[in-house]
LUMMIMAR-706982 format. One record per residue (C-alpha): residue in three letters; z, x, y. Coordinates in steps of 0.2 Angstrom, whole numbers, plus 5000, padded with zeros to 4 digits. Example, Ala and Ser with C-alpha at 12.3 -4.5 7.8 and 13.67 -1.06 7.14 Angstrom:
// residues 2
['ALA' [5039 5062 4978]]
['SER' [5036 5068 4995]]
***
This chain:
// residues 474
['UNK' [5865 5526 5874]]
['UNK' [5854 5531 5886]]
['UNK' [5863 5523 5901]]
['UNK' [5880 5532 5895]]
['UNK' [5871 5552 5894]]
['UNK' [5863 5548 5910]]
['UNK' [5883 5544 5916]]
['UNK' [5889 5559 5906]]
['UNK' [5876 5570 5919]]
['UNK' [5882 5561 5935]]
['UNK' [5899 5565 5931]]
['UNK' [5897 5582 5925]]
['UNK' [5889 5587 5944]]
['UNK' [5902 5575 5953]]
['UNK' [5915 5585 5943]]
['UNK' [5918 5601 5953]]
['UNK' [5921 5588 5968]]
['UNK' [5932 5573 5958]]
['UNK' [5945 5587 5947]]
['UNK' [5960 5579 5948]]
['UNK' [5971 5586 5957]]
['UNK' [5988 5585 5947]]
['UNK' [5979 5597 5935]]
['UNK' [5972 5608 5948]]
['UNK' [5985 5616 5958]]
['UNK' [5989 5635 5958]]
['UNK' [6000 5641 5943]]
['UNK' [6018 5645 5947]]
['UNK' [6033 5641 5941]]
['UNK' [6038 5627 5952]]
['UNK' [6022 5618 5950]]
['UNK' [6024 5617 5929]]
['UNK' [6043 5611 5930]]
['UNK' [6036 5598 5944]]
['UNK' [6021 5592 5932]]
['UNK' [6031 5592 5917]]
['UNK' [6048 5587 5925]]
['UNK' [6043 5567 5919]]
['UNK' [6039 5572 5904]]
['UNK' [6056 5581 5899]]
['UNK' [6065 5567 5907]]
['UNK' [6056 5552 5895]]
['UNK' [6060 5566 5880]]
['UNK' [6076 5566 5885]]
['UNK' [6078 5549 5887]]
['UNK' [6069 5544 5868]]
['UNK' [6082 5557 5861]]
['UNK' [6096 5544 5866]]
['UNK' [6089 5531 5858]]
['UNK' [6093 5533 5839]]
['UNK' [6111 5540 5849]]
['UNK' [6114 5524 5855]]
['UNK' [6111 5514 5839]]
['UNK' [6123 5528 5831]]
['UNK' [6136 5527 5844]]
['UNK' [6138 5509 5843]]
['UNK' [6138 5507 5824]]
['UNK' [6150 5521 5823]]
['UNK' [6162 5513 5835]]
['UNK' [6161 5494 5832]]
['UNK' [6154 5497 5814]]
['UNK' [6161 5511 5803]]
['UNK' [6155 5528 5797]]
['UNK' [6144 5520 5784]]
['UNK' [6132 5512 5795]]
['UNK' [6129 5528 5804]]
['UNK' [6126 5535 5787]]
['UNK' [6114 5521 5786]]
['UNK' [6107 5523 5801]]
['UNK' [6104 5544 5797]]
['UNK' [6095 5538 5779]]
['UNK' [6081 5529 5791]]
['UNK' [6077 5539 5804]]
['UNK' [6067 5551 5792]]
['UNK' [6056 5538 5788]]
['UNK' [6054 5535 5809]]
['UNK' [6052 5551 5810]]
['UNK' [6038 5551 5799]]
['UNK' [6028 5539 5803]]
['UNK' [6031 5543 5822]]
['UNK' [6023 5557 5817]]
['UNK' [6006 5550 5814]]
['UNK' [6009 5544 5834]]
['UNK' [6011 5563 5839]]
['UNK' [5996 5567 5830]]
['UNK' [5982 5556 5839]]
['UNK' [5993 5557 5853]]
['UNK' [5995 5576 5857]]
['UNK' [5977 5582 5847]]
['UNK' [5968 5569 5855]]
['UNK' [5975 5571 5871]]
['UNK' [5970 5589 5870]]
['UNK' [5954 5584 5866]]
['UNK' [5950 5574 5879]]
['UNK' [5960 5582 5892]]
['UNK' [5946 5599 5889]]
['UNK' [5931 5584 5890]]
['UNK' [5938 5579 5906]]
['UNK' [5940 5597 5912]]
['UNK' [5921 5596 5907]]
['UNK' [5917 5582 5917]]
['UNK' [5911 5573 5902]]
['UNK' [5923 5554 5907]]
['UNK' [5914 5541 5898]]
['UNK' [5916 5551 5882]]
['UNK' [5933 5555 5886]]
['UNK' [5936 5536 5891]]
['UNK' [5928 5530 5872]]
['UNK' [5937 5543 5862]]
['UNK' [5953 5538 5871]]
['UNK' [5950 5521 5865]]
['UNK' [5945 5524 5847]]
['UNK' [5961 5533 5844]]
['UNK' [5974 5520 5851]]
['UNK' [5964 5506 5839]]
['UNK' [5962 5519 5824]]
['UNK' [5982 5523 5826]]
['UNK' [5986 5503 5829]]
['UNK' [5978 5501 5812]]
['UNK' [5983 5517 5803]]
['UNK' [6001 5513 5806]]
['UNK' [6002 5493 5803]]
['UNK' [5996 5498 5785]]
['UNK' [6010 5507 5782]]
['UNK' [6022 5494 5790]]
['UNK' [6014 5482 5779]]
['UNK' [6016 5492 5764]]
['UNK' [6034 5496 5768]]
['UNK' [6036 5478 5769]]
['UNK' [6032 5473 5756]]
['UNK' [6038 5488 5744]]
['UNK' [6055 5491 5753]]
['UNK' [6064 5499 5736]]
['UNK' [6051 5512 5735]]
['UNK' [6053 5519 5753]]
['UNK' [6073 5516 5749]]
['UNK' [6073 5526 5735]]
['UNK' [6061 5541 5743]]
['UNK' [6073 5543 5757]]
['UNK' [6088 5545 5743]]
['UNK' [6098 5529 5748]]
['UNK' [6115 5528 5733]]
['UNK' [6118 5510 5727]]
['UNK' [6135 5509 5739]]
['UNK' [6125 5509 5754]]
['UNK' [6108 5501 5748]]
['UNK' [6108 5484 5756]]
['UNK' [6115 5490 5774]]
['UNK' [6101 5503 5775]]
['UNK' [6088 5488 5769]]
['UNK' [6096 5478 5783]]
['UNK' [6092 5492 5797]]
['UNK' [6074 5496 5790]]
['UNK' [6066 5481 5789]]
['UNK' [6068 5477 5810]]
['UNK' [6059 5495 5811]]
['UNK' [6046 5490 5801]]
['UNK' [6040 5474 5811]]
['UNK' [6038 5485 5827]]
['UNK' [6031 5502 5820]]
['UNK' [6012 5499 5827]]
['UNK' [6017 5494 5844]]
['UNK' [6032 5511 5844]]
['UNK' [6016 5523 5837]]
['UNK' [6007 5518 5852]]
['UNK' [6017 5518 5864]]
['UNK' [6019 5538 5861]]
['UNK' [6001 5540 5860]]
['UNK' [6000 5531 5880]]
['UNK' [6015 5541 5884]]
['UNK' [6005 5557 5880]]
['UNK' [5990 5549 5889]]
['UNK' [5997 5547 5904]]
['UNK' [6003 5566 5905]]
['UNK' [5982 5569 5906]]
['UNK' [5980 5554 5919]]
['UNK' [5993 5565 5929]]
['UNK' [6005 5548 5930]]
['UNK' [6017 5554 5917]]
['UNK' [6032 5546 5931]]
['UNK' [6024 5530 5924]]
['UNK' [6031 5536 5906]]
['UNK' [6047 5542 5913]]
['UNK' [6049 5524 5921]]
['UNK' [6046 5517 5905]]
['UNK' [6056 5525 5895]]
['UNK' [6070 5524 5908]]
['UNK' [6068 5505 5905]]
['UNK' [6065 5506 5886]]
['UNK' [6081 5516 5885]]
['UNK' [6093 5505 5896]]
['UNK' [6085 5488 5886]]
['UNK' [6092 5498 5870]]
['UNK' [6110 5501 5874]]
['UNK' [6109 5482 5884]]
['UNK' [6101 5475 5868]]
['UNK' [6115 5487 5856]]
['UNK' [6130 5478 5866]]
['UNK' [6124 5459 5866]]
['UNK' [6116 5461 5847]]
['UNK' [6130 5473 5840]]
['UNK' [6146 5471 5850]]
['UNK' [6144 5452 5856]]
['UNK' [6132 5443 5844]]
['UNK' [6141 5453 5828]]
['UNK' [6122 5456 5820]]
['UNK' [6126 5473 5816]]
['UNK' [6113 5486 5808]]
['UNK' [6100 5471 5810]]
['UNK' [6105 5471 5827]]
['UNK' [6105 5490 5829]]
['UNK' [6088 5491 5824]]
['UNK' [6079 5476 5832]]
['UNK' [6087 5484 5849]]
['UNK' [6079 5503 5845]]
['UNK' [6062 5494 5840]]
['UNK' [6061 5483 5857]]
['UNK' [6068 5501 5867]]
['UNK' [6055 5510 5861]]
['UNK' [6041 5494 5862]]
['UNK' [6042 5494 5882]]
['UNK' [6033 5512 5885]]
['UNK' [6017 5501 5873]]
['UNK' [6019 5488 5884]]
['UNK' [6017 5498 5900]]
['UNK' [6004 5510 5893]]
['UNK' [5994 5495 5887]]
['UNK' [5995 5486 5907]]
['UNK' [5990 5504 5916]]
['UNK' [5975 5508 5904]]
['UNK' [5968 5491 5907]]
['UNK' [5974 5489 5924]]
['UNK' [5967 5507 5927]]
['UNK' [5948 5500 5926]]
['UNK' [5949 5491 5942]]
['UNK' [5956 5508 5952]]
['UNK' [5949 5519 5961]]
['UNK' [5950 5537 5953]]
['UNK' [5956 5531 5940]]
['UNK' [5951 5545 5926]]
['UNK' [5956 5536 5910]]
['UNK' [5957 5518 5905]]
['UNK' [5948 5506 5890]]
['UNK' [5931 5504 5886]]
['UNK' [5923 5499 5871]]
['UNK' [5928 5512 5861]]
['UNK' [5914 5522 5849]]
['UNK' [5918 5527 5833]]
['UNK' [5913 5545 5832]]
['UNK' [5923 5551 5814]]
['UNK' [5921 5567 5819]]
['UNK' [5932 5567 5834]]
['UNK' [5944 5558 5824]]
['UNK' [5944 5572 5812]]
['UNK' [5946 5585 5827]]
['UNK' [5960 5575 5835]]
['UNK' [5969 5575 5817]]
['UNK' [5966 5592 5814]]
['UNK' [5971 5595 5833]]
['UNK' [5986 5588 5832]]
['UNK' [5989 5593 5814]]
['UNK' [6003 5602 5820]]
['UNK' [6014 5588 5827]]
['UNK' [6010 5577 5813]]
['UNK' [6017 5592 5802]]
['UNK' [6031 5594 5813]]
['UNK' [6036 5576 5812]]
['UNK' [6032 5575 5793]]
['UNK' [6042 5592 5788]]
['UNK' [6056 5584 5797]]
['UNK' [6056 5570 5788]]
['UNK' [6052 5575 5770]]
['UNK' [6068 5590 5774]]
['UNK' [6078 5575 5783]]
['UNK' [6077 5566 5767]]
['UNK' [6079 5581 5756]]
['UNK' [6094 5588 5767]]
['UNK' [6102 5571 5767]]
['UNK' [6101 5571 5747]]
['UNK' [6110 5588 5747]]
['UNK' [6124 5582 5757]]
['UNK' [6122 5567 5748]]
['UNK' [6128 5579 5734]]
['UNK' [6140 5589 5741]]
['UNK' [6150 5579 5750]]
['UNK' [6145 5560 5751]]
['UNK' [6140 5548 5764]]
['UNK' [6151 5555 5776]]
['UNK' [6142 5571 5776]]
['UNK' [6126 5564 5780]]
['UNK' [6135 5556 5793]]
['UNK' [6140 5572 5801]]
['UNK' [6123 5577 5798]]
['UNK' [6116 5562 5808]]
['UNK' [6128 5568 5825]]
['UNK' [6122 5585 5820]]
['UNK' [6103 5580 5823]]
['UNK' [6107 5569 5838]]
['UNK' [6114 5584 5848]]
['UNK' [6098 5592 5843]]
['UNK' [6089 5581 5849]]
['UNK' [6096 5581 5865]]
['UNK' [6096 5601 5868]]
['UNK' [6079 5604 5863]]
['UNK' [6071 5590 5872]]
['UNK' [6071 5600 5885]]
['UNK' [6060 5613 5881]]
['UNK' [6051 5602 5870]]
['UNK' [6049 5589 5885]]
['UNK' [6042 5606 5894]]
['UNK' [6029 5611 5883]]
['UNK' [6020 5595 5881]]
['UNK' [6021 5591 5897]]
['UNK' [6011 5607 5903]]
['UNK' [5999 5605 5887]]
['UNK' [5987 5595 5896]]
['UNK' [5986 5610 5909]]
['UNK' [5983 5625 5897]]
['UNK' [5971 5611 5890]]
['UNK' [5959 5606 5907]]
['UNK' [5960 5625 5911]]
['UNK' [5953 5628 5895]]
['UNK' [5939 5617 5895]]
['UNK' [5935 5625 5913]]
['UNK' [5937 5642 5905]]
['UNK' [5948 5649 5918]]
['UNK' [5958 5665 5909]]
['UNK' [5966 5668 5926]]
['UNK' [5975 5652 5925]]
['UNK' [5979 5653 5906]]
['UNK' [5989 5668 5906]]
['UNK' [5998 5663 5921]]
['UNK' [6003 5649 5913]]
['UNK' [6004 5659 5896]]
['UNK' [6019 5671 5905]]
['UNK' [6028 5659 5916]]
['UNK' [6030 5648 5900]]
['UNK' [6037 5663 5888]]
['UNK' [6048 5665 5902]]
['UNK' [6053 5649 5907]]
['UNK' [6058 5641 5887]]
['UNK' [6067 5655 5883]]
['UNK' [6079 5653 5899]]
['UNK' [6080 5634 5893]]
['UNK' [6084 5638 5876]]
['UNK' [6100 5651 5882]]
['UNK' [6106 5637 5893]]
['UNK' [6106 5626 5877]]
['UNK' [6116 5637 5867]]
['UNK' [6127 5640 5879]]
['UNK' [6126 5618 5883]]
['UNK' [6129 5618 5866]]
['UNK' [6143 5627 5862]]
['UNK' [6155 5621 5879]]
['UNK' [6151 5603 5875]]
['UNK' [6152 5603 5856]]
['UNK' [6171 5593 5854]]
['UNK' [6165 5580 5869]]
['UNK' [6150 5576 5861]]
['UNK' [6156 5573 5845]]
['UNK' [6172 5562 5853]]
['UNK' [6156 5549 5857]]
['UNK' [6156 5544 5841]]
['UNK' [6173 5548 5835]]
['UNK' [6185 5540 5846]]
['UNK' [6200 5548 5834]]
['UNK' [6194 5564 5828]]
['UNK' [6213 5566 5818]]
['UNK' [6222 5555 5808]]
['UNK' [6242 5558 5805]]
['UNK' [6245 5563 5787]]
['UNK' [6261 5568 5781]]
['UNK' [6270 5574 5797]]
['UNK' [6255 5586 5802]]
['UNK' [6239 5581 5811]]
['UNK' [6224 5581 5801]]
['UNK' [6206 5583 5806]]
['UNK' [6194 5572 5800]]
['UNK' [6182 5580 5786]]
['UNK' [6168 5572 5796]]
['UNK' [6173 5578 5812]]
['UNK' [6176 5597 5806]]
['UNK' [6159 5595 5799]]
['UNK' [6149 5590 5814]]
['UNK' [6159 5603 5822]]
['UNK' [6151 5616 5812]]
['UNK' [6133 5610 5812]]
['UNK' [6132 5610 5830]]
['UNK' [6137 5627 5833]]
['UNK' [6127 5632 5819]]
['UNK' [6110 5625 5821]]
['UNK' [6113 5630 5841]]
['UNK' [6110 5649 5836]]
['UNK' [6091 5645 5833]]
['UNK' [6086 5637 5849]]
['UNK' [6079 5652 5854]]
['UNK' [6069 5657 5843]]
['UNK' [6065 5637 5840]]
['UNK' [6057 5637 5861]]
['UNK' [6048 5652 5857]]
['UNK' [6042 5646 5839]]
['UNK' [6040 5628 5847]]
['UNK' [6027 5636 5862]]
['UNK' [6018 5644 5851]]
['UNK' [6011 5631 5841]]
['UNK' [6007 5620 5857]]
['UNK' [5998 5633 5863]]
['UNK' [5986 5632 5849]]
['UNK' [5985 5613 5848]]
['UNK' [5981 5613 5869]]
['UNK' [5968 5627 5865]]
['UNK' [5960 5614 5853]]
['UNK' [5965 5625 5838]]
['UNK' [5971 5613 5825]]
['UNK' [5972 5623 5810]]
['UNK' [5983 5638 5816]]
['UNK' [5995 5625 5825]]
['UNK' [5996 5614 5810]]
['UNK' [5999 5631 5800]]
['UNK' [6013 5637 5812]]
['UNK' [6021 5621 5812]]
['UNK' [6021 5620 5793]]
['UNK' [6029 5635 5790]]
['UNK' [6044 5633 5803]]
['UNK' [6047 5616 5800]]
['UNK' [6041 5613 5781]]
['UNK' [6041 5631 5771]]
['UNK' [6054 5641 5778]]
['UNK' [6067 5626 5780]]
['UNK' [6065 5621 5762]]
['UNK' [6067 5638 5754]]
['UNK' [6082 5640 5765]]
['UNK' [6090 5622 5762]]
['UNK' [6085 5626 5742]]
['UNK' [6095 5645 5742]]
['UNK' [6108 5642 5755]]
['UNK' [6118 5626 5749]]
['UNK' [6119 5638 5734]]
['UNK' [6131 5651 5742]]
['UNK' [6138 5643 5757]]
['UNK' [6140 5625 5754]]
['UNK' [6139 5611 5768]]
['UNK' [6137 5628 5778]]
['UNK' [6122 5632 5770]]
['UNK' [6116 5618 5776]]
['UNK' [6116 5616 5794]]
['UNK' [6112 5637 5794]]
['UNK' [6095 5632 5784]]
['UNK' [6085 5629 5801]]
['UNK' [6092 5644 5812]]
['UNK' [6086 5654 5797]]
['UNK' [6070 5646 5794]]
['UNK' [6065 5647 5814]]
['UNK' [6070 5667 5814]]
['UNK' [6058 5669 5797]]
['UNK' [6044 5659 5807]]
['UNK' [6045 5669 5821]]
['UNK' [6037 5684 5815]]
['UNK' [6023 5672 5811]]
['UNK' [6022 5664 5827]]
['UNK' [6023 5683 5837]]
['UNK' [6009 5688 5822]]
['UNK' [5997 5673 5827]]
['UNK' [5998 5674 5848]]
['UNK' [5995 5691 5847]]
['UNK' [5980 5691 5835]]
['UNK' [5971 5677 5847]]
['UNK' [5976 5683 5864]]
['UNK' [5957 5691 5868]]
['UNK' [5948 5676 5858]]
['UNK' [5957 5663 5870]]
['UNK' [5961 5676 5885]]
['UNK' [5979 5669 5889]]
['UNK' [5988 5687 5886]]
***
C-alpha cells in the first residue's frame, strides 16, 4: 500500500514533464479530426459488420433471415451496451487520473474493469444459453421465424464476453493515444466478417449459423489485439496504460457505471425501442417490415458513425483537460466541436438523401417485380425507401443531442449524461413510436426518432447552458 502512494507522488511530480503528448497538443480543428480520425474510421468499420451479415443473407438467403438477423441485433445491442458503459465511463475516469498524474491507479482501475465486465457479461451469455425461449420471446420473435432467429442467436452468445471487451480496449486505446491500433483491428475484424460470410454462408451453405459465427469472430479480433497491447504495453517505454493486478475499489466501479450511464442507456433504449419498434411493424405489416426496418437502421448506422466516431474520439481530450483544469482548452474544444458535428450531420442528410436507392439495391438486387404488365415495387423496398429519408431529417439535431451527452460523460458527470441519454433515446422515442403508428402507420414509425431527437434537444440546449460556469467550457 505504501510502496503504491509512494508511486502515485513520484508520478504526480514527474507529470508536468511525462503528459502525453497525443492529449497535449494546442486545440484546433485539425488537430481533433487528426486524433479522432481512427476512431470514426473503426466506428465506421463496426457499423458494417451486422451490414454484411444482412447483405449476405438477403442475397443468398431470403428476406426472412434478414428479418431474423433485425430481431437479434437489439439483443447485441443491449448487452454491447454494458461494453460502452465501463468502456466510455471508465475511460473518462481514468483518462482525468492520468491528467492528474495519478498512473498506478489509473493502471488498477483499468484492470478491475475489463475483469468485472469479462464476468458481468459471461453471466448473461450463460443465462441466454441456457434460457433461449425467454430472450426469444422479449425480443417479440412469431412462431414462423422462431427457429432461424434461434439458429443466429446462439453463435452470438458463445462470443459475447470476448465482443464486450473488445469495445472496452477499443475505447482504452483512444486514452493510450494508439487509437490507429483500434482502427487496424477493426479493419481486420471487418474484412475476416465478410471473408468468413462468403466461406460459411455462400460456400459452406451454414446459413444464419454461419452469419453469425462470422459477426462474432469479426468483432472478437479488436479483444484479441487489445488483450496483446495491454500486456505487451508493460514491457514498453512510456507506456501509460497496461495490466496490473487489478484493486477492487467498488466505488470507482460505481462511478465508472454512473459515468458511463449514459452509453449504457443509450445502447439499452435502442434495444428495448428496437425490440418494441420491431413488434409494431411486427403488427403492421409483418416480417417484411422489420426487414425494411433492419436496412433502415444499417444506413443509420453508417451516417451517424461519423459524428459518433468524432465525439468519442475527442472524449478522452475534453476528459485529460478536465482533470488538468484548463477552461482555456475546454471551450476551445466546446466551440470547434458544436461547429464541426453539425457540418457532419448536413453532409449526412444530404449523403443520405443522393444515396438512398443505391444503398438499398445492396440488398435488393430486384427492387421490382413484373405484375400484370406494369412494373411493381416491392413493398419492402418502398418501405426502406421511406425510412431512410425519414429518420435522415434528425441527424442534426441527433449530432447536437449526441455531443451533449458525451460532454457530460467526459466531464465525469454521469447522472446528467445518463439523464440526456435516457430522454432522447428511451422517453421521447417511446412516446413517439406509442402516438405516431396511430396516425401515420409504417410512417409513424420511422418519423418516431426525428421527432424524439427535436423534443430532446430543448433538454440538451437547457442542460449545456445551465453547466457552462460550473465546468467552464462555454
Amino acid at each position: 500500500m505504501k510502496n503504491n502512494e509512494n508511486n502515485e507522488k513520484i508520478e504526480t511530480l514527474q507529470a508536468s514533464t511525462t503528459e502525453d503528448a497525443s492529449l497535449n497538443k494546442p486545440i484546433n480543428l485539425g488537430f481533433l479530426l487528426k486524433f479522432s480520425l481512427p476512431t470514426i474510421v473503426s466506428t465506421l468499420l463496426q457499423s458494417t459488420f451486422g451490414i454484411v451479415d444482412g447483405v449476405f443473407v438477403s442475397r443468398i438467403i431470403d428476406e426472412y433471415a434478414l428479418s431474423a438477423t433485425s430481431l437479434v441485433w437489439p439483443f447485441l445491442i443491449f448487452v454491447l451496451s454494458l461494453g460502452f458503459m465501463f468502456g466510455v465511463g471508465g475511460n473518462a475516469l481514468v483518462a482525468k487520473e492520468l491528467g492528474e498524474g495519478k498512473n498506478v491507479r489509473a493502471r488498477q482501475n483499468f484492470s478491475m474493469i475489463v475483469v468485472v465486465s469479462f464476468a458481468a457479461t459471461a453471466v448473461l451469455s450463460l443465462f441466454g444459453l441456457i434460457f433461449p425461449s425467454v430472450v426469444l420471446n422479449i425480443l417479440g420473435v412469431s412462431p414462423e421465424i422462431y427457429d432461424i432467429v434461434l439458429e443466429y442467436l446462439v453463435p452470438l452468445l458463445w462470443f459475447l464476453p470476448a465482443i464486450t471487451i473488445g469495445v472496452i480496449f477499443q475505447q482504452f486505446l483512444i486514452t493510450e493515444g494508439k487509437a490507429h491500433l483500434g482502427m487496424i483491428a477493426t479493419i481486420i475484424g471487418g474484412s475476416l466478417n465478410m471473408f468468413l460470410n462468403w466461406l460459411l454462408i455462400y460456400y459452406l451453405q451454414w446459413g444464419l449459423h454461419g452469419a453469425a459465427l462470422a459477426t462474432s469472430i469479426g468483432y472478437t479480433v479488436s479483444a484479441v489485439f487489445g488483450f496483446a497491447y495491454f500486456t505487451y504495453n508493460r514491457t514498453r517505454a512510456g507506456g501509460l496504460l497496461y495490466f496490473v493486478m487489478p484493486k477492487f475499489r467498488i466505488m470507482v466501479l460505481a462511478h465508472s457505471a454512473v459515468n458511463g450511464l449514459s452509453e449504457m442507456i443509450t445502447g439499452m433504449a435502442t434495444s428495448i425501442t428496437g425490440i418494441f419498434m420491431n413488434n409494431i411493424l411486427m403488427q403492421l405489416e409483418g416480417p417484411m417490415a422489420v426487414a425494411a426496418g433492419g436496412i433502415m437502421f444499417a444506413g443509420m448506422g453508417i451516417i451517424t458513425s461519423i459524428f459518433l466516431g468524432y465525439i468519442w474520439g475527442i472524449s478522452p481530450i475534453i476528459s485529460y483537460n478536465h482533470g488538468k483544469g484548463d477552461s482555456g482548452r475546454l471551450q476551445k474544444i466546446f466551440k470547434i466541436s458544436i461547429a464541426a458535428v453539425s457540418a457532419m450531420a448536413v453532409v449526412a442528410i444530404a449523403g443520405s438523401f443522393a444515396f438512398t436507392d443505391l444503398f438499398i439495391s445492396i440488398y435488393i438486387t430486384e427492387p421490382q417485380v413484373y405484375f400484370d404488365g406494369i412494373w411493381v415495387t416491392l413493398p419492402i423496398v418502398e418501405m426502406a425507401h421511406s425510412g431512410l429519408r425519414a429518420i435522415s431529417l434528425g441527424y442534426i439535431f441527433m449530432a447536437i443531442n449526441a455531443f451533449g451527452s458525451a460532454l457530460f460523460t467526459a466531464l465525469n458527470n454521469g447522472k446528467i449524461s445518463g439523464l440526456l441519454s435516457a430522454m432522447r433515446t428511451l422517453v421521447f422515442v417511446m412516446l413517439s413510436l406509442a402516438v405516431l403508428p396511430l396516425i401515420f402507420g409504417v410512417d409513424g414509425v420511422w418519423f418516431a426518432m426525428p421527432v424524439a431527437e427535436v423534443l430532446a434537444l430543448f433538454v440538451t440546449a437547457f442542460f449545456v447552458w445551465r453547466y457552462r460556469k460550473v465546468y467552464k467550457y462555454a
